[in-house]
C-alpha positions as CSV (number, residue, x, y, z in Angstrom):
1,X,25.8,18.2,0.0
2,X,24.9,16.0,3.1
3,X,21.0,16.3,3.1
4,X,19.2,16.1,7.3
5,X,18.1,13.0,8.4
6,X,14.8,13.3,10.4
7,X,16.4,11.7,13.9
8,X,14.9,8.5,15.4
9,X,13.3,10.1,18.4
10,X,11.2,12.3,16.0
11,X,10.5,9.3,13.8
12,X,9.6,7.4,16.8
13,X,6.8,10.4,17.8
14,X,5.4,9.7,14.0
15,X,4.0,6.8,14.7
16,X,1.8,7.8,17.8
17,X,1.2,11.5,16.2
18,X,-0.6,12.3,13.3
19,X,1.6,12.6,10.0
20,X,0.7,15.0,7.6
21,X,1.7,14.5,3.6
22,X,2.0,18.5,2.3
23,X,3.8,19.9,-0.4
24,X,7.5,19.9,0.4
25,X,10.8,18.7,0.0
26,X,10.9,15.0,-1.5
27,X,12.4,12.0,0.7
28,X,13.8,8.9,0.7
29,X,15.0,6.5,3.6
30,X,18.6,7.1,5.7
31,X,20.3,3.9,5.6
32,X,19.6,0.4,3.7
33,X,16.9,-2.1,5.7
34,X,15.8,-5.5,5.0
35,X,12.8,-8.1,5.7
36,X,12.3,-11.4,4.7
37,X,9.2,-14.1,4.3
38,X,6.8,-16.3,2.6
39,X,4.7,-14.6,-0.4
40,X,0.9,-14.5,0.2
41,X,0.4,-16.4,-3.2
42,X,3.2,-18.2,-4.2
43,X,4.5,-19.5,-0.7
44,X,8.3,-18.9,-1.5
45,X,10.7,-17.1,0.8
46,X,11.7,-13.7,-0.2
47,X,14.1,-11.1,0.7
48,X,13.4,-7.5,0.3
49,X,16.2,-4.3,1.0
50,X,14.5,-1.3,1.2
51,X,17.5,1.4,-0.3
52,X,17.9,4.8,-0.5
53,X,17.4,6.6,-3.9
54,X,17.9,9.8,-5.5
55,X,15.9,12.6,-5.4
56,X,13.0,12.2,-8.9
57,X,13.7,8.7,-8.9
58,X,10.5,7.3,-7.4
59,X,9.5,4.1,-6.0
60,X,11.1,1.2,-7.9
61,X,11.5,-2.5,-7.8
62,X,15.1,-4.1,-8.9
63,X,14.9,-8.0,-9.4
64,X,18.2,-8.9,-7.9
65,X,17.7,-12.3,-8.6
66,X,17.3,-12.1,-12.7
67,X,20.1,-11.7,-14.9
68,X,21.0,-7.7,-15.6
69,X,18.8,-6.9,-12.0
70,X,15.8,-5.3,-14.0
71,X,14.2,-2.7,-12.8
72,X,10.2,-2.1,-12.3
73,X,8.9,1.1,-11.6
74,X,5.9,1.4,-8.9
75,X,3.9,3.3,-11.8
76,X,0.6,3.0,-12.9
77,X,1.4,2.3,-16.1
78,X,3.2,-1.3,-15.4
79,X,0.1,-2.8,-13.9
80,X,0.0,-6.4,-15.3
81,X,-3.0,-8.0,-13.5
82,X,-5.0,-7.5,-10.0
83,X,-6.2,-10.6,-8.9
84,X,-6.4,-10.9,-5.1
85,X,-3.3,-8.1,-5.3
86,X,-1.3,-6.1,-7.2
87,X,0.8,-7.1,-9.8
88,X,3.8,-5.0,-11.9
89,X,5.6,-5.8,-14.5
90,X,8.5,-4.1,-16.9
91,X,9.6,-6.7,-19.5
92,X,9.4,-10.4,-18.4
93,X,10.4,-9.4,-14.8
94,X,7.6,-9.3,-12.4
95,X,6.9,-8.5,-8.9
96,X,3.2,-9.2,-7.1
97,X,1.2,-8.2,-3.5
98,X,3.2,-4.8,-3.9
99,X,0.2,-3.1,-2.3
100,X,1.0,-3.4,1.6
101,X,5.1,-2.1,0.8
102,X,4.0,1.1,-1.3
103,X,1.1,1.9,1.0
104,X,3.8,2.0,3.6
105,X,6.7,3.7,1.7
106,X,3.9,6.2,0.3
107,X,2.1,7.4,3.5
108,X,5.5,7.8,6.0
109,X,6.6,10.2,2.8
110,X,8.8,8.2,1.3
111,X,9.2,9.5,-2.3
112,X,12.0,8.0,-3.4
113,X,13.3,4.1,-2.6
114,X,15.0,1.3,-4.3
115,X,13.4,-2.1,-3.7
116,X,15.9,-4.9,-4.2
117,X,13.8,-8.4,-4.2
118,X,15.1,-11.9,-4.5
119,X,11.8,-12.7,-6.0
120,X,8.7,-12.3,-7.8
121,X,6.1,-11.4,-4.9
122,X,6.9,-9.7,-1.8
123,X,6.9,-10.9,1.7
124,X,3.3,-10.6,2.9
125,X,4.9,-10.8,6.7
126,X,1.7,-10.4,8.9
127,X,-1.2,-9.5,6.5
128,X,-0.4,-5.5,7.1
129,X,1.8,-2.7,6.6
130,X,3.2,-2.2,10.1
131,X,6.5,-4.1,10.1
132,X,7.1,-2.2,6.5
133,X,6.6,1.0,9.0
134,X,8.6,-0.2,11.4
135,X,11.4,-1.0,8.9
136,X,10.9,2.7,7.8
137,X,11.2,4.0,11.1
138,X,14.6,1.6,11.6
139,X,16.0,3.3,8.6
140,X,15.3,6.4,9.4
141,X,14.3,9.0,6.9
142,X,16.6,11.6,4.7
143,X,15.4,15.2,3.6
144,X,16.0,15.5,-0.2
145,X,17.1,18.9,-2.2
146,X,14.2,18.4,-4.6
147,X,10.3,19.7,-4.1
148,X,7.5,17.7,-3.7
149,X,5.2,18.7,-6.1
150,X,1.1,17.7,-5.1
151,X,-1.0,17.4,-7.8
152,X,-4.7,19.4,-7.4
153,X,-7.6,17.4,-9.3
154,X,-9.3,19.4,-11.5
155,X,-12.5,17.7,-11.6
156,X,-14.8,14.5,-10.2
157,X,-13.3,10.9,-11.8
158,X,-15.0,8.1,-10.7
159,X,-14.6,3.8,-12.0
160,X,-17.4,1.6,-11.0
161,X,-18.9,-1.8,-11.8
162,X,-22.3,-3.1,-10.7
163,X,-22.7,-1.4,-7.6
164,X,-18.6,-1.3,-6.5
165,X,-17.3,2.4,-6.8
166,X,-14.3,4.1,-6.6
167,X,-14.6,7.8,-6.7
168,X,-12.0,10.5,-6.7
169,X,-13.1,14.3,-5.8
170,X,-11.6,17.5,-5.9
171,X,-10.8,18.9,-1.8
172,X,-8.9,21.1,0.0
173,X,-6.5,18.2,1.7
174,X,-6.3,14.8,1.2
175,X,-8.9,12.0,2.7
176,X,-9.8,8.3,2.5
177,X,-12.6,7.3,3.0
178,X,-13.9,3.4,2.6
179,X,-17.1,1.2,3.0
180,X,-17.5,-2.9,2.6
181,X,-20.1,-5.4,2.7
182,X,-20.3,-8.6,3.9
183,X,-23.0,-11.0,4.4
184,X,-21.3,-12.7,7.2
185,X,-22.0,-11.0,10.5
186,X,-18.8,-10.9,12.0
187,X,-18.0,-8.3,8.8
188,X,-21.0,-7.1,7.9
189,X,-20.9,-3.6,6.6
190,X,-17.9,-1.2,7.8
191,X,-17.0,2.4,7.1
192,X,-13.9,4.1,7.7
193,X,-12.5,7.1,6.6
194,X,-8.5,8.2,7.1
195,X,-7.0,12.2,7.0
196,X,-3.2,11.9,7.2
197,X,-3.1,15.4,8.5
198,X,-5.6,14.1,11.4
199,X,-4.4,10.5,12.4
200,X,-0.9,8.9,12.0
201,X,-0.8,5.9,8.9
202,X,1.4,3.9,11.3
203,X,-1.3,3.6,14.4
204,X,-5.0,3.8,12.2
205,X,-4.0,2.3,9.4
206,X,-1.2,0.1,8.7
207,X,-1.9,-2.5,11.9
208,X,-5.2,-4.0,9.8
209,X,-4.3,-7.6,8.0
210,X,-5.4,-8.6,4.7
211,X,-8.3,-11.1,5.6
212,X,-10.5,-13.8,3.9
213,X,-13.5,-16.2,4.1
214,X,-12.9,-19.7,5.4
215,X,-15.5,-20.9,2.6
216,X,-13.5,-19.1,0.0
217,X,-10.1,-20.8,1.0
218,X,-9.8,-24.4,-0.5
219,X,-11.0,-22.9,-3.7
220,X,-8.3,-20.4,-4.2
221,X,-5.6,-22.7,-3.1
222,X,-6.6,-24.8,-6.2
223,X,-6.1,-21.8,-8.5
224,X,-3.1,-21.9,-7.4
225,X,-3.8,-18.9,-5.0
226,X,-2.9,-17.9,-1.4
227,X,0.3,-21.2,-1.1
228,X,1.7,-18.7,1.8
229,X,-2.0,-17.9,3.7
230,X,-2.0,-18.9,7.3
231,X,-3.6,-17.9,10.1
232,X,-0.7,-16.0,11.1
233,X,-0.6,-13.8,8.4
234,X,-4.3,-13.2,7.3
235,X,-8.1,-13.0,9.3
236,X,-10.2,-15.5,8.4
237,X,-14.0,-15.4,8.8
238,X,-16.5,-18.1,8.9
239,X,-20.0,-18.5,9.5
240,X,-19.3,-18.6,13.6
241,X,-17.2,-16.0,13.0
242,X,-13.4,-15.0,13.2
243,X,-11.2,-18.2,13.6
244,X,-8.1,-16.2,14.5
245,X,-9.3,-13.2,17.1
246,X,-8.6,-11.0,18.6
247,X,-9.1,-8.1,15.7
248,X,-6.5,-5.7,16.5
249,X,-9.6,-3.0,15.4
250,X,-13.7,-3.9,15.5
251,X,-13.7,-2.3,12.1
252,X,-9.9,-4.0,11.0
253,X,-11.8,-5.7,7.5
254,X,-12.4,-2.1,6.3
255,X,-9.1,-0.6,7.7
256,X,-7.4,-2.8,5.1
257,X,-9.0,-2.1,2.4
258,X,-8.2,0.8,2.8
259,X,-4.6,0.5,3.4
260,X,-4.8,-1.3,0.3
261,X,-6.3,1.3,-1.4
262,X,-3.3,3.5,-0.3
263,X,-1.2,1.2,-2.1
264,X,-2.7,1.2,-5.0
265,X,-3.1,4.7,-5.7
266,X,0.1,5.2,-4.6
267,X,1.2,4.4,-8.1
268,X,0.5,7.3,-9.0
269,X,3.7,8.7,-8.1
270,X,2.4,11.4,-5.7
271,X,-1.1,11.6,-4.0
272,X,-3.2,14.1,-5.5
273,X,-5.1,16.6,-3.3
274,X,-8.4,14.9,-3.2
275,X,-11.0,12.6,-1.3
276,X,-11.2,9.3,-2.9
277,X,-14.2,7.3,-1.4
278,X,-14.5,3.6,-2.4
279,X,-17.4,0.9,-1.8
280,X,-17.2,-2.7,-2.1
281,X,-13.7,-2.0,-4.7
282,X,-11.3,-4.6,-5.4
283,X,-7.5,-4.0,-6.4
284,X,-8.7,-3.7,-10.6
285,X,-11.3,-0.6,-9.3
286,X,-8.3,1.3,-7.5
287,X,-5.7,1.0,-10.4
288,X,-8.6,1.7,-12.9
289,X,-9.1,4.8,-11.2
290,X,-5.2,5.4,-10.6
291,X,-5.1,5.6,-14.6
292,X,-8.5,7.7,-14.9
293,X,-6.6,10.1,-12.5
294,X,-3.1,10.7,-14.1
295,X,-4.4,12.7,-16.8
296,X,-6.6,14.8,-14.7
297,X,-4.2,15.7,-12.1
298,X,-2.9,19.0,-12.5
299,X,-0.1,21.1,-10.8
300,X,-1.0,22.4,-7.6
């Protein structure tokens, strides 16, 4: 049975009008895209097609470049590390900084999608989401047979360490909301806080780039960290403030984190019903909390 394809011109209105994620049927994307650039970490070119899939299948990762194509789920449970990004892994095949491609996949209501990547970390194109949503809204999206089932949370789960929280509570719709804290000015301390069902992902959210601190830079470089940065694909902040302006938001720093937080939690399969506040997290907070969540989440 030939499923509907949401038509570009209503696609097209998704990204100026707010998007809502509700129960419904599941998705996945109309046609076969692809994108290609330097990883974040390991400087290498990659190539990434972004494929339909079948209804229950998920979000998954298929390393066309080892031998047998292996595949990694986008699930919680194949979290290898979280250093700076996120990192999966199934076996000895691996694929890192998945955070900015799932956030993206996950908010436009992308259920289901194949990942084919000729590498082990994906494109980090220009520090955000929004040429993964523009991608999306290229290939178009395809109404699926299958429900969409939304998780309720049953009770309060919360991950912290020192004074870094991230804290998941039970609510009538879903809502992000973030807060950071810097000691530079130019960052200083930012709140944000994101309703699907109020703002489009593709206009609030997925515009803000990853960013860093200039002091922080050579450092990381000799961990063998950040080999793709540059100033075209991440803010950098010094003392004097942003080397690479304009922001494309006043409040961009937080925006991210949040889209990042997206991401993560996006491993979860499907988004429960829930507002998840975080302060000051990091990548290990939001998957800690992703696997706190899984057994709590009940059917809605």
């Amino acid at each position: 049975m030939t499923q509907p394809t949401i038509p570009m011109q209503s696609l097209e209105a998704q990204a100026v009008c707010p998007v809502a994620l509700p129960d419904g049927p599941q998705q996945t994307l109309a046609a076969a895209v692809e994108r290609s650039g330097v990883g974040l970490h390991s400087g290498q070119r990659v190539r990434v097609q972004l494929r339909p899939a079948d209804p229950g299948a998920g979000r998954y990762f298929v390393r066309t470049d080892l031998p047998g194509a292996p595949v990694i789920p986008a699930g919680i449970a194949y979290v290898s590390q979280t250093t700076l990004s996120t990192e999966l892994s199934c076996g000895d095949a691996v694929v890192r900084t998945v955070e900015h491609l799932l956030a993206a996949l996950s908010a436009m209501g992308i259920d289901n999608a194949r990942i084919e990547i000729e590498g082990a970390e994906v494109p980090i194109l220009d520090g955000s989401a929004q040429d993964w949503v523009a991608a999306i809204l290229e290939a178009g999206i395809e109404i699926q047979d299958s429900q969409r089932q939304i998780p309720c949370l049953s009770t309060a789960v919360s991950v912290r360490h020192q004074d870094a929280f991230v804290l998941a509570m039970p609510a009538t719709e879903l809502r992000f909301t973030y807060g950071i804290d810097f000691e530079l000015p130019s960052i200083g301390n930012q709140w944000y806080s994101w309703s699907p069902r109020a703002e489009s992902f593709a206009t609030a959210i997925a515009p803000a780039r990853t960013f860093g601190l200039a002091h922080q830079i050579e450092q990381l470089r000799q961990r063998g960290l950040i080999q793709g940065g540059s100033l075209e694909n991440a803010l950098v902040c010094g003392s004097q403030g942003w080397l690479n302006p304009p922001l494309r938001f006043a409040n961009e720093p937080v925006r991210h984190k949040l889209l990042d937080l997206v991401g993560d939690l996006s491993l979860l399969g499907v988004f429960p019903r829930a507002h998840i506040l975080a302060y000051k997290a990091s990548h290990h907070l939001h998957t800690q909390l992703a696997q706190q969540l899984a057994p709590v989440c009940l059917p809605a």
